[in-house]
VEXDO-163928 format. One record per residue: x, y, z of N, C-alpha, C in turn; chain; residue number from 1. Coordinates in Angstrom, 1 decimal. Atoms other than C-alpha are relative to their C-alpha. Layout:
N
+--------+--------+--------+--------+--------+--------+--------+--------+--------+--------+-----+
:   n_xx :   n_yy :   n_zz :  ca_xx :  ca_yy :  ca_zz :   c_xx :   c_yy :   c_zz : cadena : num :
+--------+--------+--------+--------+--------+--------+--------+--------+--------+--------+-----+
:      X :      Y :      Z :      X :      Y :      Z :      X :      Y :      Z :      A : NUM :
...
+--------+--------+--------+--------+--------+--------+--------+--------+--------+--------+-----+
! end
This chain:
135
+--------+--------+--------+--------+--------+--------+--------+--------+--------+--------+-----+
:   n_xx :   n_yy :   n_zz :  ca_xx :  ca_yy :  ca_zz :   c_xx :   c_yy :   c_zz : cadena : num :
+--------+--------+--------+--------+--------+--------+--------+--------+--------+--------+-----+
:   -0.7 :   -0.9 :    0.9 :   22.8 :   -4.4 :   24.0 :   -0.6 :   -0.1 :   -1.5 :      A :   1 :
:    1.1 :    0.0 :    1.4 :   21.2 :   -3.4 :   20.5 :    1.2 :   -0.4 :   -1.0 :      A :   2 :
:   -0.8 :   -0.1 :    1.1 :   23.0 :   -4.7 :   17.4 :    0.2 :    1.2 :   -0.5 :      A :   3 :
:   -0.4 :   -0.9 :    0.6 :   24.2 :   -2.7 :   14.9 :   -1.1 :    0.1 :   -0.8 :      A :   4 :
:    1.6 :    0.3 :    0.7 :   21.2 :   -3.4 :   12.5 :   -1.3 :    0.3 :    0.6 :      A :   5 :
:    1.3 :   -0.6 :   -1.0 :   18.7 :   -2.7 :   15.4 :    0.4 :    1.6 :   -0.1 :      A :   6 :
:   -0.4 :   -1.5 :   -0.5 :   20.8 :    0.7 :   16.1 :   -0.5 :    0.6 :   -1.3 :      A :   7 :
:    0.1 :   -0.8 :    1.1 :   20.5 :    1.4 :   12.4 :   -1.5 :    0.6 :   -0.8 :      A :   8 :
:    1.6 :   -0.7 :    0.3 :   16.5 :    1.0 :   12.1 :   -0.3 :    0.6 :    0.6 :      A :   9 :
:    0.2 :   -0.9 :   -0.9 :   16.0 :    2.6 :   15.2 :    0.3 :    1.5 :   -0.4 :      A :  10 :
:   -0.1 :   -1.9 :    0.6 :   17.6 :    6.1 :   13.4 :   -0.2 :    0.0 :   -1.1 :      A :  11 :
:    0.9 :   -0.3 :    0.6 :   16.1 :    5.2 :   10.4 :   -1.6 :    0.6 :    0.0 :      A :  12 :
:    1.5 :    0.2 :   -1.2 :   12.8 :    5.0 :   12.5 :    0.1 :    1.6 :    0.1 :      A :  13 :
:    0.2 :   -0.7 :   -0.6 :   13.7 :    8.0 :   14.3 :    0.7 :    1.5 :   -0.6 :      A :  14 :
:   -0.4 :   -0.6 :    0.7 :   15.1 :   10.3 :   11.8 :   -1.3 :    0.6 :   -1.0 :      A :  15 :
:    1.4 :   -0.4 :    0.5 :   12.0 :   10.2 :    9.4 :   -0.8 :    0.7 :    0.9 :      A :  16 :
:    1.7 :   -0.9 :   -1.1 :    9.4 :   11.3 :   12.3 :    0.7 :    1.5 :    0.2 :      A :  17 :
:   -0.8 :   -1.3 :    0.2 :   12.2 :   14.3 :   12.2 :   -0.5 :    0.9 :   -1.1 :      A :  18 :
:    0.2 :   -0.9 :    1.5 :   12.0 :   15.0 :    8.7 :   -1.6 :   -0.1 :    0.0 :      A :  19 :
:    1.5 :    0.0 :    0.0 :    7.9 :   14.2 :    8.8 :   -0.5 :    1.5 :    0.6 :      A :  20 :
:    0.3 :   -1.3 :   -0.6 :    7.8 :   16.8 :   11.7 :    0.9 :    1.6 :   -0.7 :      A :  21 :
:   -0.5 :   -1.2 :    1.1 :    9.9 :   19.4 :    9.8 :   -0.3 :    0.4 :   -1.0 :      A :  22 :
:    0.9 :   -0.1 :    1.1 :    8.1 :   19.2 :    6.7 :   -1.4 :    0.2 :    0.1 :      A :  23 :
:    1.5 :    0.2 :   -0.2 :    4.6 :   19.3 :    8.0 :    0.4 :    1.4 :    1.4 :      A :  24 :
:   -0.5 :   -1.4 :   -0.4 :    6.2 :   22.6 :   10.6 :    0.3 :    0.8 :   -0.5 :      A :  25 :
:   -0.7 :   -1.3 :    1.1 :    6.9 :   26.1 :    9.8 :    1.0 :    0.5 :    0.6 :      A :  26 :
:   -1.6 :   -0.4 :   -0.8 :    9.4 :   26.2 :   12.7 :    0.4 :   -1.0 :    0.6 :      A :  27 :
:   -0.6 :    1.5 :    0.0 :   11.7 :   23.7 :   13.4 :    0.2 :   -0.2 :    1.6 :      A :  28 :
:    0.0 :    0.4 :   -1.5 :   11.8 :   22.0 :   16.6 :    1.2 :   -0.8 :    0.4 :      A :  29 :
:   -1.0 :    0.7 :    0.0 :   14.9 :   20.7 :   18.1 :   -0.2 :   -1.0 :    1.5 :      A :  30 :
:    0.0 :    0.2 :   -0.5 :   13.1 :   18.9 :   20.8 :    0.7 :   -1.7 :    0.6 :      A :  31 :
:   -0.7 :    0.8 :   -0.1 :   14.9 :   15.6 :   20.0 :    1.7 :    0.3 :   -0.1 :      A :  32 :
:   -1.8 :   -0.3 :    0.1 :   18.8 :   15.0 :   19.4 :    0.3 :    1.2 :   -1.5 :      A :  33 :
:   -0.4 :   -0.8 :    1.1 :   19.7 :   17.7 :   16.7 :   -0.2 :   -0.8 :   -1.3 :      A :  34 :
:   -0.3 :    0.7 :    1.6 :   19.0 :   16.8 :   13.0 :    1.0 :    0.3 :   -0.6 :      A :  35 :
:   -1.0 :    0.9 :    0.7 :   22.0 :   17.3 :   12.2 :    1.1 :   -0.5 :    0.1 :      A :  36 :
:   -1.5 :    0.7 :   -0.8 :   24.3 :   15.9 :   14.6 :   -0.4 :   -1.6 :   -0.6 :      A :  37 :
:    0.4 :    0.6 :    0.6 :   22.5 :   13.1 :   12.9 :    1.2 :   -0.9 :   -1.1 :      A :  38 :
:   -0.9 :    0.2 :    1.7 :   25.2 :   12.7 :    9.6 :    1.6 :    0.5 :    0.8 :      A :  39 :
:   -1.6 :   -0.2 :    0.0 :   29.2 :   12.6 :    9.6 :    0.2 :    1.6 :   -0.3 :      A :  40 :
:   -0.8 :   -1.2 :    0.8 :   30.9 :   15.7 :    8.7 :    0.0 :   -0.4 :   -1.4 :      A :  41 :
:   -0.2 :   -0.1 :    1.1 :   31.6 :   14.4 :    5.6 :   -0.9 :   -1.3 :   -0.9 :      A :  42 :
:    1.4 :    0.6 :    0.6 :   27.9 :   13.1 :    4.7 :    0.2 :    0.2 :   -1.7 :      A :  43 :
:    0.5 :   -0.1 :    1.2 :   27.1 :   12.7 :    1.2 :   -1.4 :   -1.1 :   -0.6 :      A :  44 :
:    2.1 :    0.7 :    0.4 :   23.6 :   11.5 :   -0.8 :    0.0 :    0.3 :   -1.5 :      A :  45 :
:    0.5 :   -0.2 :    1.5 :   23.0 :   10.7 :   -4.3 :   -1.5 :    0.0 :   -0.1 :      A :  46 :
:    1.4 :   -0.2 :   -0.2 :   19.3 :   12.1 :   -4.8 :   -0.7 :   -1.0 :   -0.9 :      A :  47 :
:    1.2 :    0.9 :    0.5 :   16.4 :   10.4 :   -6.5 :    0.2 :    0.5 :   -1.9 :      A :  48 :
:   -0.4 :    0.0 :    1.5 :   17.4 :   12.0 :  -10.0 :    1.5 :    0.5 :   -0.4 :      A :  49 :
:   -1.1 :   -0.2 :    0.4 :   20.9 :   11.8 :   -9.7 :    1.4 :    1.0 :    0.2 :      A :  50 :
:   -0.8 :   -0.7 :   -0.4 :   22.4 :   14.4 :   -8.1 :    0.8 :    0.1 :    1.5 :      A :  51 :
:   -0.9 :    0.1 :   -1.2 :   25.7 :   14.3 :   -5.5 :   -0.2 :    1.3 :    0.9 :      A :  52 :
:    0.0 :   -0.6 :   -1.2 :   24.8 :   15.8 :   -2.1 :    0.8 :    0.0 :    0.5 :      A :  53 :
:   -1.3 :    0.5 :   -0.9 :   27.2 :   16.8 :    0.6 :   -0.5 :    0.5 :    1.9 :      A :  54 :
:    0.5 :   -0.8 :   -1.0 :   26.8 :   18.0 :    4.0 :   -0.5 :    1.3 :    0.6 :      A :  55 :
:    0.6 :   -1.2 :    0.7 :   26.6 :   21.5 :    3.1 :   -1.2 :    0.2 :    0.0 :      A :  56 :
:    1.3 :    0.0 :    0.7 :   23.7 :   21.2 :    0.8 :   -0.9 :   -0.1 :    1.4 :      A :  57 :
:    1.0 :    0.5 :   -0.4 :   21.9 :   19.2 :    3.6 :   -0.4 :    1.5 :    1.2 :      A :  58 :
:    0.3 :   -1.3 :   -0.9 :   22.4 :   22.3 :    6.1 :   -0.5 :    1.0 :   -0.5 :      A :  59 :
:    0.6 :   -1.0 :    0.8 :   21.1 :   24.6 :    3.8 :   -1.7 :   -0.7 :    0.1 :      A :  60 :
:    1.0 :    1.0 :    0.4 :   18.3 :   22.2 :    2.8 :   -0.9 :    0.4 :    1.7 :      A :  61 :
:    0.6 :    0.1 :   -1.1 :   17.5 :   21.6 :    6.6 :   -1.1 :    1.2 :    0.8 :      A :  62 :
:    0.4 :   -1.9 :   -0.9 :   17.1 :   25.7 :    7.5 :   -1.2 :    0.1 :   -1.2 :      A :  63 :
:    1.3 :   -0.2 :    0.5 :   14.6 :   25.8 :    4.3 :   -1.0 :   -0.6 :   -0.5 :      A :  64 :
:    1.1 :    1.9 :    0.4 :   12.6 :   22.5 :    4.5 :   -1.3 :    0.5 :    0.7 :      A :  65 :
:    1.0 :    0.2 :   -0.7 :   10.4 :   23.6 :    7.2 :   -0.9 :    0.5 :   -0.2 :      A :  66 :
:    1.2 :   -0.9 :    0.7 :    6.9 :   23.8 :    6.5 :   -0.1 :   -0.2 :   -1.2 :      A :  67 :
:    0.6 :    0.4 :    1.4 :    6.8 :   22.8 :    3.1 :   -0.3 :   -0.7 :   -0.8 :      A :  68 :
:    0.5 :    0.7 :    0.8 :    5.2 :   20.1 :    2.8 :   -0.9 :   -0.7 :    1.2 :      A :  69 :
:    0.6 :    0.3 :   -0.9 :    2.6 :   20.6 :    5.5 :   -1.5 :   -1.8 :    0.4 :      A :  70 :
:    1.1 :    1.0 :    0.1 :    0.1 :   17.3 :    4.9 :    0.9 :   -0.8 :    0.0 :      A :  71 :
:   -0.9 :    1.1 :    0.2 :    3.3 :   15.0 :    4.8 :    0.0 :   -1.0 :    1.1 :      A :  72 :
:   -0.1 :    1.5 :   -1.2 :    3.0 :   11.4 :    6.4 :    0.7 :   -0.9 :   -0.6 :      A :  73 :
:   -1.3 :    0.2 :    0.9 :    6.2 :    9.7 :    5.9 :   -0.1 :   -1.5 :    0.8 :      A :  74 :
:    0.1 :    1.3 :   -0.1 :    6.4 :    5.5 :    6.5 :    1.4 :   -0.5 :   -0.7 :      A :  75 :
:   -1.4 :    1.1 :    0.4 :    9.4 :    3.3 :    6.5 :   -0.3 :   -1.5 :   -0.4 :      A :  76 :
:    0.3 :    1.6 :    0.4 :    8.9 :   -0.6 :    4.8 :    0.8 :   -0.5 :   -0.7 :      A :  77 :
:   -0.5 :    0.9 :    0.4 :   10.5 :   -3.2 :    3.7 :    1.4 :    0.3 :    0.0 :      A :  78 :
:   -1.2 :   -0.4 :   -0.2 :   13.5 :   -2.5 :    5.7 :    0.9 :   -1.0 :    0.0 :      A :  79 :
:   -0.8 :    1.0 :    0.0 :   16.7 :   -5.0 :    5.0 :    1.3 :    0.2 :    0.3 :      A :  80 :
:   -1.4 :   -0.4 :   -0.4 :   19.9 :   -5.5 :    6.9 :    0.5 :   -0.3 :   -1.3 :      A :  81 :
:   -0.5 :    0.0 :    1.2 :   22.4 :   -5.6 :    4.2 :    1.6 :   -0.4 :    0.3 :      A :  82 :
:   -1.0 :    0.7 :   -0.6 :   25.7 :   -6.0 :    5.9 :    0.5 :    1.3 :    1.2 :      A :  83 :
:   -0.4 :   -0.7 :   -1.1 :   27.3 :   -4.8 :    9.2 :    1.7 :   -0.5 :    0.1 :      A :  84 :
:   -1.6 :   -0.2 :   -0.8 :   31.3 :   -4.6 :   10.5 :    0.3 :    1.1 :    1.3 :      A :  85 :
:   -0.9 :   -1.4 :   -0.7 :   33.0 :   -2.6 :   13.0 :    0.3 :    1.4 :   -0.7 :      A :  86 :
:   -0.4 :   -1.3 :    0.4 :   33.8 :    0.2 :   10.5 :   -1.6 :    0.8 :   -0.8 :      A :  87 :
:    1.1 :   -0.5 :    0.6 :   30.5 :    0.4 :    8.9 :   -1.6 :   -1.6 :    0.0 :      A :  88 :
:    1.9 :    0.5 :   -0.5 :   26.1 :   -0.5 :    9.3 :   -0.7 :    0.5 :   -1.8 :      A :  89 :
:    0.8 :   -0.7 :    1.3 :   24.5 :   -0.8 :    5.3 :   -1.2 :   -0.2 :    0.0 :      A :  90 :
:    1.3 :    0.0 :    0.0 :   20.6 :   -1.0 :    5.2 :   -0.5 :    0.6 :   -1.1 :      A :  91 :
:    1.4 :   -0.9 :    1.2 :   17.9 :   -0.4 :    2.3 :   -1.2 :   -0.1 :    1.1 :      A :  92 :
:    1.8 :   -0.2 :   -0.3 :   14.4 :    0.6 :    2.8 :   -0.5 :    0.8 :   -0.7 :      A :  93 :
:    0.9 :   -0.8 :    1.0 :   11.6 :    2.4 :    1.2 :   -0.4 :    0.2 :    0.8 :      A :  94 :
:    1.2 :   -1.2 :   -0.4 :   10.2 :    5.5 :    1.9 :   -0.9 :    0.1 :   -0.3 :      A :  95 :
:    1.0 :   -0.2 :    0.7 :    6.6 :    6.3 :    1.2 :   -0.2 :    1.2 :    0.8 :      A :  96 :
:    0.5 :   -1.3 :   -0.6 :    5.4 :    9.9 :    1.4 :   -1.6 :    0.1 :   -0.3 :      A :  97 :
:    1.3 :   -0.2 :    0.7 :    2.1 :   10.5 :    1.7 :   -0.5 :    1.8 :   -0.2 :      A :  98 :
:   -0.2 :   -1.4 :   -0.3 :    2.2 :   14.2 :    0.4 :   -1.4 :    0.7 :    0.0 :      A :  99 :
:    0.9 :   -0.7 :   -0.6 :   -1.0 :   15.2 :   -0.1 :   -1.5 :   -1.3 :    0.1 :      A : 100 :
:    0.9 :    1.1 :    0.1 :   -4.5 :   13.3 :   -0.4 :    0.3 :   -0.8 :   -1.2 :      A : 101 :
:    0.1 :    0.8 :    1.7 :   -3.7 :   12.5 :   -4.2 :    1.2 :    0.1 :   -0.3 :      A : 102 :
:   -1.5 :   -0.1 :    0.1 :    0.3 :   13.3 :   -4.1 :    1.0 :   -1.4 :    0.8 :      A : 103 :
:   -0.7 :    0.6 :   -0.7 :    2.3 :   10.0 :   -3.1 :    1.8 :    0.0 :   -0.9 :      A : 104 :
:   -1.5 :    0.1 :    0.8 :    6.4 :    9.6 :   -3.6 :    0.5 :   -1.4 :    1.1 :      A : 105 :
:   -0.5 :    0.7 :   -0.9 :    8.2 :    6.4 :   -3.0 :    0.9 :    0.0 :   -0.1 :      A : 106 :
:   -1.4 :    0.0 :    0.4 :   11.7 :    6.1 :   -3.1 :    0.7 :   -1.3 :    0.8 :      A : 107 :
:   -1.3 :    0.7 :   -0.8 :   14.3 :    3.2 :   -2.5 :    1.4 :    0.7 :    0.5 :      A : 108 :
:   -1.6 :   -0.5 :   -1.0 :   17.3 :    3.8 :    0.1 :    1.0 :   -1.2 :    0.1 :      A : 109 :
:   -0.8 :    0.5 :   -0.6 :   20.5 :    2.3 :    0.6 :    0.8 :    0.8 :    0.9 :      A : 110 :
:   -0.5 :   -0.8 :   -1.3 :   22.1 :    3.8 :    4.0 :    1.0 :   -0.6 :    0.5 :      A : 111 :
:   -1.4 :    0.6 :   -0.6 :   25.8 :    3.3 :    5.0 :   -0.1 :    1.5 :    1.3 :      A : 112 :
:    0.1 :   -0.5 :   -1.9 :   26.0 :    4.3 :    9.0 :    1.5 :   -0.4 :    0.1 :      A : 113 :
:   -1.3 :    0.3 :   -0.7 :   29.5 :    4.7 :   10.8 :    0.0 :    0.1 :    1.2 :      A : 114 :
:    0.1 :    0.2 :   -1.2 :   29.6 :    3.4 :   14.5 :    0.7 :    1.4 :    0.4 :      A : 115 :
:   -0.3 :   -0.4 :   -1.3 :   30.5 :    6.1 :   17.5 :    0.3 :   -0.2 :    0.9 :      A : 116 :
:   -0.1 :   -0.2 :   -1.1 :   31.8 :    6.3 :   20.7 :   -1.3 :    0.1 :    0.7 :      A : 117 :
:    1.1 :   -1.0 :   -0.9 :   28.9 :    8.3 :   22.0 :   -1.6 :   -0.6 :    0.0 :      A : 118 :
:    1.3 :    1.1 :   -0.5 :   25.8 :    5.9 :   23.5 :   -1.3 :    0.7 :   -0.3 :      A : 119 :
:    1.2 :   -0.5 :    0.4 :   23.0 :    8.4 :   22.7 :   -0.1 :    0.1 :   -1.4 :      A : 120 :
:    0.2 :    0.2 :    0.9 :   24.2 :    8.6 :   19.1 :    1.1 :   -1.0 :   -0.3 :      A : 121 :
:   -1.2 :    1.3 :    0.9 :   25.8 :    5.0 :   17.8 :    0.3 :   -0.1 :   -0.8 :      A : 122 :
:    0.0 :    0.2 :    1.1 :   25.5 :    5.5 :   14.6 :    0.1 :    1.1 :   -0.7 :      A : 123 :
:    0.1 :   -1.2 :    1.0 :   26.0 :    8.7 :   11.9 :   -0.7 :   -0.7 :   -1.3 :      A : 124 :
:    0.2 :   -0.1 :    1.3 :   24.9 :    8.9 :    8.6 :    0.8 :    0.1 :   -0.6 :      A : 125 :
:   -1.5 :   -0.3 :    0.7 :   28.1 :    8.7 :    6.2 :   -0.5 :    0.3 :   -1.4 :      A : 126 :
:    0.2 :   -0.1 :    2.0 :   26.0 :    7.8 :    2.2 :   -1.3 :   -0.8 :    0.4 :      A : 127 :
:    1.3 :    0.2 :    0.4 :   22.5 :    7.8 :    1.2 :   -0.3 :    0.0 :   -1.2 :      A : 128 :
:    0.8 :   -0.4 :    1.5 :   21.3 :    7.1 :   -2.2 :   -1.0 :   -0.8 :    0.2 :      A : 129 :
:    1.5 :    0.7 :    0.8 :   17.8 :    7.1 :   -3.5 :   -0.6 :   -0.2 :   -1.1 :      A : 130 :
:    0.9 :    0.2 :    1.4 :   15.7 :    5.9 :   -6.2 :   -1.1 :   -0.2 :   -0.3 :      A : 131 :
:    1.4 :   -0.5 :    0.7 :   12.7 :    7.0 :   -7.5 :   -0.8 :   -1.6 :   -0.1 :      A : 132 :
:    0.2 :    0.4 :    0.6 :   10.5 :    4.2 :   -7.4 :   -1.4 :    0.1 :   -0.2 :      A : 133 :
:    1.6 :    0.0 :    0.3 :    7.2 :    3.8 :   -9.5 :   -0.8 :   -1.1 :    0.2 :      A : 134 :
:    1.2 :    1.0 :   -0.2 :    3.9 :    1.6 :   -9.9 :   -0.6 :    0.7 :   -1.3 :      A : 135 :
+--------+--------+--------+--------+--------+--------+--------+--------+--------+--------+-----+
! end
Protein backbone atom coordinates (compact mmCIF):
# COMPACT_ATOMS: atom_id res chain seq x y z
CA UNK A 1 0.00 0.00 0.00
CA UNK A 2 1.49 3.46 -1.17
CA UNK A 3 1.76 6.14 1.72
CA UNK A 4 0.31 9.19 1.56
CA UNK A 5 3.55 11.06 0.50
CA UNK A 6 4.25 8.39 -2.16
CA UNK A 7 0.41 8.96 -3.44
CA UNK A 8 1.22 12.69 -3.36
CA UNK A 9 4.45 12.60 -5.62
CA UNK A 10 3.08 10.13 -7.78
CA UNK A 11 0.21 13.07 -8.85
CA UNK A 12 2.67 15.47 -8.64
CA UNK A 13 4.71 13.27 -11.02
CA UNK A 14 1.79 12.64 -13.01
CA UNK A 15 -0.07 15.76 -13.22
CA UNK A 16 2.97 17.79 -14.68
CA UNK A 17 3.44 15.28 -17.78
CA UNK A 18 -0.42 16.54 -18.15
CA UNK A 19 0.17 20.07 -17.99
CA UNK A 20 3.73 19.43 -20.12
CA UNK A 21 1.46 17.58 -22.70
CA UNK A 22 -1.22 20.30 -22.83
CA UNK A 23 1.03 23.09 -23.21
CA UNK A 24 3.29 21.66 -25.82
CA UNK A 25 -0.54 20.33 -27.74
CA UNK A 26 -3.07 22.29 -29.67
CA UNK A 27 -5.74 19.71 -28.64
CA UNK A 28 -6.09 18.38 -25.50
CA UNK A 29 -5.98 14.86 -24.80
CA UNK A 30 -7.86 13.16 -22.15
CA UNK A 31 -6.11 9.98 -22.62
CA UNK A 32 -5.23 9.75 -18.92
CA UNK A 33 -7.67 10.40 -15.72
CA UNK A 34 -9.23 13.86 -16.55
CA UNK A 35 -7.19 17.01 -15.58
CA UNK A 36 -9.63 18.08 -13.83
CA UNK A 37 -11.04 15.51 -11.76
CA UNK A 38 -7.61 16.08 -10.58
CA UNK A 39 -8.49 19.23 -7.87
CA UNK A 40 -11.41 19.48 -5.12
CA UNK A 41 -14.43 21.40 -6.11
CA UNK A 42 -13.32 23.96 -4.00
CA UNK A 43 -9.57 24.12 -5.32
CA UNK A 44 -7.77 27.31 -4.89
CA UNK A 45 -3.96 28.55 -5.86
CA UNK A 46 -2.08 31.58 -4.98
CA UNK A 47 -0.04 32.34 -8.30
CA UNK A 48 3.62 33.13 -8.60
CA UNK A 49 2.75 37.03 -8.42
CA UNK A 50 0.24 36.88 -6.03
CA UNK A 51 -2.93 36.36 -7.27
CA UNK A 52 -6.00 34.08 -5.51
CA UNK A 53 -7.11 31.27 -7.98
CA UNK A 54 -10.19 29.18 -7.64
CA UNK A 55 -11.50 26.37 -9.51
CA UNK A 56 -13.30 28.35 -11.92
CA UNK A 57 -10.29 30.18 -13.15
CA UNK A 58 -8.42 26.79 -13.47
CA UNK A 59 -11.39 25.46 -15.87
CA UNK A 60 -11.22 28.31 -17.93
CA UNK A 61 -7.38 28.32 -17.85
CA UNK A 62 -7.44 24.50 -18.76
CA UNK A 63 -9.81 24.99 -22.18
CA UNK A 64 -7.23 27.88 -23.24
CA UNK A 65 -3.72 26.52 -22.17
CA UNK A 66 -3.46 24.14 -24.98
CA UNK A 67 -0.80 24.64 -27.28
CA UNK A 68 0.77 27.61 -25.93
CA UNK A 69 3.67 26.84 -25.00
CA UNK A 70 4.61 24.30 -27.62
CA UNK A 71 8.70 23.72 -26.78
CA UNK A 72 7.78 23.23 -22.93
CA UNK A 73 9.76 20.49 -20.89
CA UNK A 74 8.53 20.61 -17.41
CA UNK A 75 10.73 18.73 -14.42
CA UNK A 76 9.85 18.22 -10.85
CA UNK A 77 13.06 18.51 -8.02
CA UNK A 78 13.69 18.77 -4.83
CA UNK A 79 10.57 17.30 -3.73
CA UNK A 80 9.77 17.35 0.31
CA UNK A 81 7.20 15.61 2.39
CA UNK A 82 6.16 18.22 4.65
CA UNK A 83 3.48 16.71 6.81
CA UNK A 84 0.67 14.07 6.33
CA UNK A 85 -2.82 13.12 8.51
CA UNK A 86 -5.94 11.57 7.69
CA UNK A 87 -7.59 14.82 6.64
CA UNK A 88 -4.80 16.19 4.68
CA UNK A 89 -1.06 15.33 2.42
CA UNK A 90 1.34 18.90 2.37
CA UNK A 91 4.42 18.65 -0.03
CA UNK A 92 6.80 21.47 -1.63
CA UNK A 93 8.68 21.06 -4.80
CA UNK A 94 10.10 23.01 -7.61
CA UNK A 95 9.13 23.24 -10.94
CA UNK A 96 11.48 24.03 -13.74
CA UNK A 97 10.16 24.90 -17.14
CA UNK A 98 12.17 24.63 -19.86
CA UNK A 99 10.17 27.01 -22.18
CA UNK A 100 12.12 27.67 -24.90
CA UNK A 101 15.95 27.13 -25.74
CA UNK A 102 16.77 30.52 -23.90
CA UNK A 103 13.34 30.89 -21.83
CA UNK A 104 13.54 28.95 -18.36
CA UNK A 105 10.88 29.56 -15.29
CA UNK A 106 11.29 28.10 -11.89
CA UNK A 107 8.88 28.26 -9.32
CA UNK A 108 8.54 26.95 -5.65
CA UNK A 109 5.29 24.87 -4.70
CA UNK A 110 3.60 24.10 -1.55
CA UNK A 111 0.64 21.51 -2.29
CA UNK A 112 -2.03 20.52 0.29
CA UNK A 113 -3.82 17.12 -1.09
CA UNK A 114 -7.20 15.78 0.51
CA UNK A 115 -7.44 11.89 0.77
CA UNK A 116 -10.54 9.99 -1.19
CA UNK A 117 -12.37 7.05 -1.16
CA UNK A 118 -11.80 6.31 -4.76
CA UNK A 119 -8.39 3.90 -5.42
CA UNK A 120 -7.62 5.39 -8.84
CA UNK A 121 -7.71 8.89 -7.48
CA UNK A 122 -6.43 9.00 -3.56
CA UNK A 123 -5.63 12.21 -3.46
CA UNK A 124 -7.31 15.85 -4.90
CA UNK A 125 -5.69 18.96 -5.05
CA UNK A 126 -7.41 21.33 -2.35
CA UNK A 127 -4.18 24.64 -2.24
CA UNK A 128 -1.38 25.39 -4.37
CA UNK A 129 0.84 28.36 -3.96
CA UNK A 130 3.79 29.32 -6.01
CA UNK A 131 6.83 31.43 -5.97
CA UNK A 132 8.72 32.74 -8.43
CA UNK A 133 12.03 31.64 -7.87
CA UNK A 134 15.30 33.34 -9.31
CA UNK A 135 19.23 32.78 -9.84
Amino acid sequence: MKTQFKQAYDEVINLHIQIESLLGNSRIEEDRLPFLSHFHPEFTMIQPNGILRDFAWLSHWYQTAAGSRPQVKISIENFKNIYSCSDNVIVAYEEYQQVTTVESLRRSSTAIFVPTNNSKQPLLWRHLHETWVTT
